[in-house]
C-alpha positions as CSV (number, residue, x, y, z in Angstrom):
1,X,-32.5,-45.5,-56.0
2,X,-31.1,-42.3,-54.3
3,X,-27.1,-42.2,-54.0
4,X,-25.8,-41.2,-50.4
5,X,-24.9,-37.8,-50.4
6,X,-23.6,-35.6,-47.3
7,X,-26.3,-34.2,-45.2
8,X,-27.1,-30.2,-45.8
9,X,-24.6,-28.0,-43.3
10,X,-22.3,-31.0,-42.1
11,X,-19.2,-29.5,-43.1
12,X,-20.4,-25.7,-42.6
13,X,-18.3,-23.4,-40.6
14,X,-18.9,-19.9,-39.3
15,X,-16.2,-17.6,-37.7
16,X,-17.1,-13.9,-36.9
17,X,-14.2,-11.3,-36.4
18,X,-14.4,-7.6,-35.3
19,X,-11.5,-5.1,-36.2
20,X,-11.5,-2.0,-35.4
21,X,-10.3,0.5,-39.0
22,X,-12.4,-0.9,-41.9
23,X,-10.3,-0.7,-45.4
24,X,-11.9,1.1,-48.4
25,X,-14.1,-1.0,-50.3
26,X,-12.1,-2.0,-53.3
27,X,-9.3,-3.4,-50.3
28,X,-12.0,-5.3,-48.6
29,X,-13.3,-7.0,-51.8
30,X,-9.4,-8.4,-52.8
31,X,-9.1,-9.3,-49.1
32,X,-12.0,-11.3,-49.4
33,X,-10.8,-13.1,-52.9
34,X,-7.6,-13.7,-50.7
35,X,-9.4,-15.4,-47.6
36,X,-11.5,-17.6,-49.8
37,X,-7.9,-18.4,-51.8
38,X,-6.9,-19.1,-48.1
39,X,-9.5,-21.6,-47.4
40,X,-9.0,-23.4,-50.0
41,X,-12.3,-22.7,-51.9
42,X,-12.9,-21.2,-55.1
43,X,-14.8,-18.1,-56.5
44,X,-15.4,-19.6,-59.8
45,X,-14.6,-15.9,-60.8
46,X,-17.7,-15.1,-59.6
47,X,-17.1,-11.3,-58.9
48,X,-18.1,-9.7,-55.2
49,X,-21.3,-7.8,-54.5
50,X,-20.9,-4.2,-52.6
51,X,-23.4,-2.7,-51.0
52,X,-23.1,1.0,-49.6
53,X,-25.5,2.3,-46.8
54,X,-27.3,4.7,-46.5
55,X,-29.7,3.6,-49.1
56,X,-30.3,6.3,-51.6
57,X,-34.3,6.9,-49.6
58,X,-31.6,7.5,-46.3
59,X,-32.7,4.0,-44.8
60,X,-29.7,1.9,-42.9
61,X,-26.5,3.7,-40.9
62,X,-23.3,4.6,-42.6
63,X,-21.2,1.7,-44.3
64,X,-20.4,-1.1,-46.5
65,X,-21.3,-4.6,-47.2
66,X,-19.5,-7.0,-49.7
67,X,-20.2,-10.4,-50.1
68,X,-17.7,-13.3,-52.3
69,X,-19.7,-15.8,-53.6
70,X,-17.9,-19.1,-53.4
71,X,-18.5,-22.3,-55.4
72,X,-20.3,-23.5,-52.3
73,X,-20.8,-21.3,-50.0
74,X,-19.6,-17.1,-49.3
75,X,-17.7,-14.9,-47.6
76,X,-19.3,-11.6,-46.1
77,X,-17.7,-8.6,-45.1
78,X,-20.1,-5.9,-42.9
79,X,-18.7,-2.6,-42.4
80,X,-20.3,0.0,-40.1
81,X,-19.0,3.4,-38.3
82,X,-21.0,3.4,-34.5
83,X,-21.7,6.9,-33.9
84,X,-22.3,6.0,-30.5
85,X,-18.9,4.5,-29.6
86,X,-17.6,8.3,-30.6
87,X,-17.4,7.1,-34.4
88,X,-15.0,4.5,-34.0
89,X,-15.4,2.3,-37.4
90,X,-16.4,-1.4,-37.2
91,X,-15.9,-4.6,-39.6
92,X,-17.6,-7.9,-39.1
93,X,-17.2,-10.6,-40.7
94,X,-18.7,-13.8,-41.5
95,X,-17.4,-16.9,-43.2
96,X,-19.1,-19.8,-44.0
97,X,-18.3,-22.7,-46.2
């Protein structure tokens, strides 16, 4: 007999932000710890993945991207400067748990 459990992506939740001035690294990966502390999940001190762009074979534009693993879920942090917009710096972020 199969116990009742909750059905996959009933409690997820997604919120995006753009900010303009993106932190070094090392600030974005305790800001991270802090918003998952804030959402009252845990890290399970899991430590965060950083990835910096461009790829050592030059592939992807210039920037950062960190993601917190969570006990169930992550947090990502995506970090990019957009030469077009006159090299304004962007972050974007996505939560989900």
């Amino acid at each position: 007999m199969l116990e009742k459990r909750e059905v996959l992506g009933e409690r997820l939740y997604v919120s995006v932000y753009v900010v303009r001035s993106v932190p070094p690294p090392e600030e974005m990966e305790i800001l991270l710890k802090k918003a998952v502390a804030f959402i009252g999940m845990d890290t399970a001190s899991l430590p965060p993945k950083t990835w910096v762009y461009p790829l050592s074979d030059g592939r992807g534009g210039v920037g950062e991207t960190i993601c917190q693993p969570l006990v169930e879920s992550f947090v990502l942090s995506d970090s990019w400067r957009d030469e077009v917009a006159g090299g304004c710096e962007f972050q974007g972020w996505l939560a989900a748990g």
